[in-house]
C-alpha positions as CSV (number, residue, x, y, z in Angstrom):
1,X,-16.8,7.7,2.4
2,X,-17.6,10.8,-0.2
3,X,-16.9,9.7,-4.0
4,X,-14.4,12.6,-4.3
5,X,-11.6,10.4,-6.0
6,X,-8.2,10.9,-4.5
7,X,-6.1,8.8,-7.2
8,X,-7.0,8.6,-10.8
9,X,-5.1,6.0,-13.6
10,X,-5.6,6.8,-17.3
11,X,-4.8,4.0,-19.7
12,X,-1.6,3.1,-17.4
13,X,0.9,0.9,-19.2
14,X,4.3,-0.4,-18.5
15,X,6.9,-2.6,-20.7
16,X,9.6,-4.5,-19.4
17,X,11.4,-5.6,-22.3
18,X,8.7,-8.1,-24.3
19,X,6.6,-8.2,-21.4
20,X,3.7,-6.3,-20.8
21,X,2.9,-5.7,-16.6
22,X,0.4,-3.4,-17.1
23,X,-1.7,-2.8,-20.2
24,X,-4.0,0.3,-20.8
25,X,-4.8,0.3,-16.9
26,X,-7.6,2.5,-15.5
27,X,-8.8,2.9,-12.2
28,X,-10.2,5.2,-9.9
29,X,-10.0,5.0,-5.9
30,X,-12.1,7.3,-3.8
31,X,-11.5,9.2,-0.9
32,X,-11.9,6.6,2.5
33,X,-12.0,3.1,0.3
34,X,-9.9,0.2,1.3
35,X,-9.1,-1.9,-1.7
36,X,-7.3,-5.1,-2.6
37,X,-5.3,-5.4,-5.5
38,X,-5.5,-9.3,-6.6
39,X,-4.2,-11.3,-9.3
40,X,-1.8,-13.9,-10.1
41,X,2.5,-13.7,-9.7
42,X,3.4,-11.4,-12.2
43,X,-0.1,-9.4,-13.3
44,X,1.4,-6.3,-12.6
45,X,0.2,-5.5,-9.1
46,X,3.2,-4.0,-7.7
47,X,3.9,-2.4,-10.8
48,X,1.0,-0.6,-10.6
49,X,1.5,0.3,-7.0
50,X,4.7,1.8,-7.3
51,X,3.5,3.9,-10.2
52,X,0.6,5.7,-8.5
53,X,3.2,6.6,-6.1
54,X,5.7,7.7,-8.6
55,X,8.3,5.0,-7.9
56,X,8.0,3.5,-11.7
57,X,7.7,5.2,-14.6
58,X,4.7,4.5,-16.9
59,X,5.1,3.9,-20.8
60,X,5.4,6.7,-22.6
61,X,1.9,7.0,-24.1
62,X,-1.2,8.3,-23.5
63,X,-1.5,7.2,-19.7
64,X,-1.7,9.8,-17.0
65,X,-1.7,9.0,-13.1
66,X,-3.0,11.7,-10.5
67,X,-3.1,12.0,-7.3
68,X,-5.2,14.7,-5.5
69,X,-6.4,16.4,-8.4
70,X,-2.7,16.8,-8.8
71,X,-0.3,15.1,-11.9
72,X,2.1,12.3,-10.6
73,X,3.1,11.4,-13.4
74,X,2.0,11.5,-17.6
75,X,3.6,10.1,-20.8
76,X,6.7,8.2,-19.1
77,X,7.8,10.9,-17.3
78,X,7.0,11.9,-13.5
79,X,6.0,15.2,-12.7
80,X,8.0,17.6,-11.5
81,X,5.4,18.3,-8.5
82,X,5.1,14.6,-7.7
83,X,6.4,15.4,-3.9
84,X,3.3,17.2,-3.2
85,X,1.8,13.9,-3.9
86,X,4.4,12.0,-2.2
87,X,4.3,13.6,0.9
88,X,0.2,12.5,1.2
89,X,1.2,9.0,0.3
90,X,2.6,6.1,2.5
91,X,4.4,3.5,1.1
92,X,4.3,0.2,3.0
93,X,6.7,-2.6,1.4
94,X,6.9,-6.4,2.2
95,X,10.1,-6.0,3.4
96,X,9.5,-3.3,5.6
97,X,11.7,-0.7,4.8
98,X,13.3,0.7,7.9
99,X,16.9,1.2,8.7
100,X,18.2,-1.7,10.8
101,X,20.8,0.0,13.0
102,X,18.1,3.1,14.1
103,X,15.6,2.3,16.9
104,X,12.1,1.4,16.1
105,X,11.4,4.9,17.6
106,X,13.6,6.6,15.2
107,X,12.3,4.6,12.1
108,X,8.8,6.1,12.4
109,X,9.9,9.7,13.5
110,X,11.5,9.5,10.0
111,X,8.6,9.9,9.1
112,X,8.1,13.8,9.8
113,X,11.1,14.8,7.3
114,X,8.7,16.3,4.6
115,X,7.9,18.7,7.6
116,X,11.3,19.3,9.4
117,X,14.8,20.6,8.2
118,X,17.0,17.5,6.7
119,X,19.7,18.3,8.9
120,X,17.6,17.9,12.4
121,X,16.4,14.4,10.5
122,X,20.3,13.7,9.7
123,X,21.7,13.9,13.7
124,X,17.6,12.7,15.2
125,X,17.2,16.4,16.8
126,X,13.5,15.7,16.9
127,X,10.9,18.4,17.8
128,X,8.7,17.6,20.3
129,X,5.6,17.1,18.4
130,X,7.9,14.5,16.1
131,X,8.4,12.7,19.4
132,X,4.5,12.7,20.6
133,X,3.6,11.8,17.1
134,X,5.9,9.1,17.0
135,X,5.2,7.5,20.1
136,X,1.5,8.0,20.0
137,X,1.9,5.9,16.3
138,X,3.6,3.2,17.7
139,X,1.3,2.9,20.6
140,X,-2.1,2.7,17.9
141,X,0.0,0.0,16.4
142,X,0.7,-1.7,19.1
143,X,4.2,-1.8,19.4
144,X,5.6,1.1,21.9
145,X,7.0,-0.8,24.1
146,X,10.1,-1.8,21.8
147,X,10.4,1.8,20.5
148,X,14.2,1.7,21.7
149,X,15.1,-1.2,20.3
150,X,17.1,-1.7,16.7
151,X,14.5,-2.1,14.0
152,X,16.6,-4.8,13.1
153,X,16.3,-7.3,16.1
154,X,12.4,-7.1,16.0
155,X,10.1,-9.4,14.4
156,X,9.0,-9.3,10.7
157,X,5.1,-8.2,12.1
158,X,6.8,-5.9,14.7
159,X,8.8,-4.1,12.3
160,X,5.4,-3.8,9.7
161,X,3.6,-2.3,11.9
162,X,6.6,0.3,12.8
163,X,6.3,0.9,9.1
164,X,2.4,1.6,9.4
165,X,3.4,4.0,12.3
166,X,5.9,5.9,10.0
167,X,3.0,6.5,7.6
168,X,1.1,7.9,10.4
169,X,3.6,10.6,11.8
170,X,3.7,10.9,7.7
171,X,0.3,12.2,8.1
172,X,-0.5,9.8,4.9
173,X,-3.7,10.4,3.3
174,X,-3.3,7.5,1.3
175,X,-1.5,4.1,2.4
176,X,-0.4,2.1,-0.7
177,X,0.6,-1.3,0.3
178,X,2.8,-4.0,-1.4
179,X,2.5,-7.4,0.2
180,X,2.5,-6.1,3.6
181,X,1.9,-9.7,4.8
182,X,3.4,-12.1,2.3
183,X,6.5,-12.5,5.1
184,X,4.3,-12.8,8.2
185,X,3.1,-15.3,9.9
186,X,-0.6,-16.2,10.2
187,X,-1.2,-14.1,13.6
188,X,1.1,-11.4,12.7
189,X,-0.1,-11.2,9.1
190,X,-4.0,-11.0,10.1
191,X,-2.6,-8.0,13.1
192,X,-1.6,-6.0,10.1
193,X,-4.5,-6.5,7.9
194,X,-6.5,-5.5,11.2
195,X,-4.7,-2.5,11.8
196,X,-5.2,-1.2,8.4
197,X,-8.7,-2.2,8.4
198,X,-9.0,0.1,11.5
199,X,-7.5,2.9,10.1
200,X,-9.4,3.1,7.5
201,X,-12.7,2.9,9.1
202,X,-11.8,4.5,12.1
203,X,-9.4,7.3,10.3
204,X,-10.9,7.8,7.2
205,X,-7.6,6.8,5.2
206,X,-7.8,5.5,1.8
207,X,-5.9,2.0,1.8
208,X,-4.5,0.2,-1.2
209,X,-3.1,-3.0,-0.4
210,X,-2.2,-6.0,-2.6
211,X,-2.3,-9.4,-1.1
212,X,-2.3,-13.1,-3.2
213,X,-4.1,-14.2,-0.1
214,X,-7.1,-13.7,-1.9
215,X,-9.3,-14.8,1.8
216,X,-7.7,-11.9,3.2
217,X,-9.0,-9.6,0.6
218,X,-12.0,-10.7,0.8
219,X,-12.3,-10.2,4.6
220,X,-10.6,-7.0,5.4
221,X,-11.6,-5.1,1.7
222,X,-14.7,-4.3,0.5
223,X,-13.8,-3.3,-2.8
224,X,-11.6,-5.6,-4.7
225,X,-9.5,-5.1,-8.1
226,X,-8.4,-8.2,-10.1
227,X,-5.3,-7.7,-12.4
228,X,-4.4,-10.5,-14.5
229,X,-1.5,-10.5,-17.3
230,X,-1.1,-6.7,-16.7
231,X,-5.2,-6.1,-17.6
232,X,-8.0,-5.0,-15.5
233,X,-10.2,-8.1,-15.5
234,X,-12.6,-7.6,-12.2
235,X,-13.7,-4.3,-10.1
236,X,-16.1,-4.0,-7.7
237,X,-17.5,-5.4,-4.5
238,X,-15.4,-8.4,-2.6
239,X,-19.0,-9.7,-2.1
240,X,-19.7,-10.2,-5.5
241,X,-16.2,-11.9,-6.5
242,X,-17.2,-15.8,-6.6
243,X,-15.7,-18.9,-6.8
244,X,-16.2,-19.0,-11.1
245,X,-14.4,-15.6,-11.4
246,X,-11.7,-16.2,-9.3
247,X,-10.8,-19.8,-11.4
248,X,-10.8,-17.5,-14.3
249,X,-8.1,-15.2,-12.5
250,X,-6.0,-18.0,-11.2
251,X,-6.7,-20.8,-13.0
252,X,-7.8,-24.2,-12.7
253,X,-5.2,-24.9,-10.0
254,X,-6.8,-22.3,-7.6
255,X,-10.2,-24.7,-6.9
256,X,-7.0,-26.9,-5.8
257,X,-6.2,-24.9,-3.0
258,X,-9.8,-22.6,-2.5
259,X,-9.6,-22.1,1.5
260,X,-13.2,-23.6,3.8
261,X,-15.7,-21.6,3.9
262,X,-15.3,-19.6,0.4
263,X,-18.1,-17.9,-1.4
264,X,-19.7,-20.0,-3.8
């Protein structure tokens, strides 16, 4: 991992009517890091997310978001060269994002269309390095053998991973992550944090995921970011968020439910 950073958030804030998700936000995330985004319902996590990828609009004050050296977005307003961004970035939802009726296959050759003519996309003429790509995605994730199937009769962690395999034919940089787990079950869910953890190490891509299961960010990430009531209250190592700070970003409730085996 160099420290070249690859996203950078000024003093990010966003209003949604009296509430405030995010407040003053910064962050930096460097080039090959794999960090969880933590925090309580409602602390602006996927707000954030969304806005590093240009999804949401910030506030319109002083905070800036960029993305390779390059604007995304500044003062409420995204940039007009935010695709150059875009087409660096995966975006992984929690619900997965493909289109139903398409096969699995064609779901994650979707993912070449900032690279091919729309029209070829439209009627699924796919070049032949769209189809290699594709199919050699879906095999690293583990899932080629149902590449002609709907998207739509598959599994919930079946269908994840297809959408981890569209990032890869994307020829992400960057994989931003919302919840990619929340809907999974136990096995499928830890498969998916796996295959992230292995693309990142073994890829060198930069992973942003955000997870409430805090044992799985503590796990898979080794950097972790704490947001709670739209603030930046903890950054650093996974290792050195205890037992005292994480009651702080929870509350009392969370020594309720602290999982076996947690740091102390």
């Amino acid at each position: 991992m160099t420290s070249d950073p690859v996203l950078s958030i000024r003093a990010a804030s966003k209003t949604f009517g009296s509430r405030r998700a995010l407040d003053a936000v910064s962050l930096d995330v460097n080039r090959g890091e794999m960090i969880a985004l933590i925090g309580p319902s409602g602390s602006g996590k996927s707000t954030l997310l969304r806005s590093i990828d240009g999804l949401q609009t910030i506030d319109e004050d002083e905070g800036t978001i960029t993305a390779f050296a390059g604007p995304v977005q500044a003062r409420g307003k995204v940039s007009d060269q935010v695709r150059k961004a875009r087409v660096r970035i995966g975006f992984v939802a929690q619900q997965f994002n493909l289109v139903g009726r398409l096969s699995l296959f064609s779901n994650v050759a979707l993912g070449s269309l900032g690279r091919i003519s729309f029209l070829r996309g439209l009627f699924g003429w796919w070049p032949q390095e769209t189809r290699d790509a594709a199919m050699a995605a879906l095999h690293r994730v583990g899932v080629s053998d149902y590449a002609g199937q709907r998207a739509n009769t598959l599994s919930g962690g079946q269908q994840q991973r297809g959408a981890i395999a569209r990032a890869l034919v994307q020829r992400a940089k960057i994989i931003l992550a919302d919840e990619p787990v929340a809907s999974l079950d136990p096995v499928s869910a830890r498969k998916v944090m796996e295959i992230l953890r292995d693309l990142n190490q073994s890829d060198g891509l930069t992973v942003v995921v955000t997870l409430h299961q805090v044992d799985y960010a503590l796990r898979y990430c080794d950097r972790v970011v704490a947001l709670k009531a739209g603030q930046k209250v903890y950054d650093g190592p996974a290792s050195g968020l205890k037992r005292e700070k994480l009651i702080d970003i929870y509350g009392p409730e969370f020594e309720d439910v602290f999982w076996e085996g947690a740091p102390q």
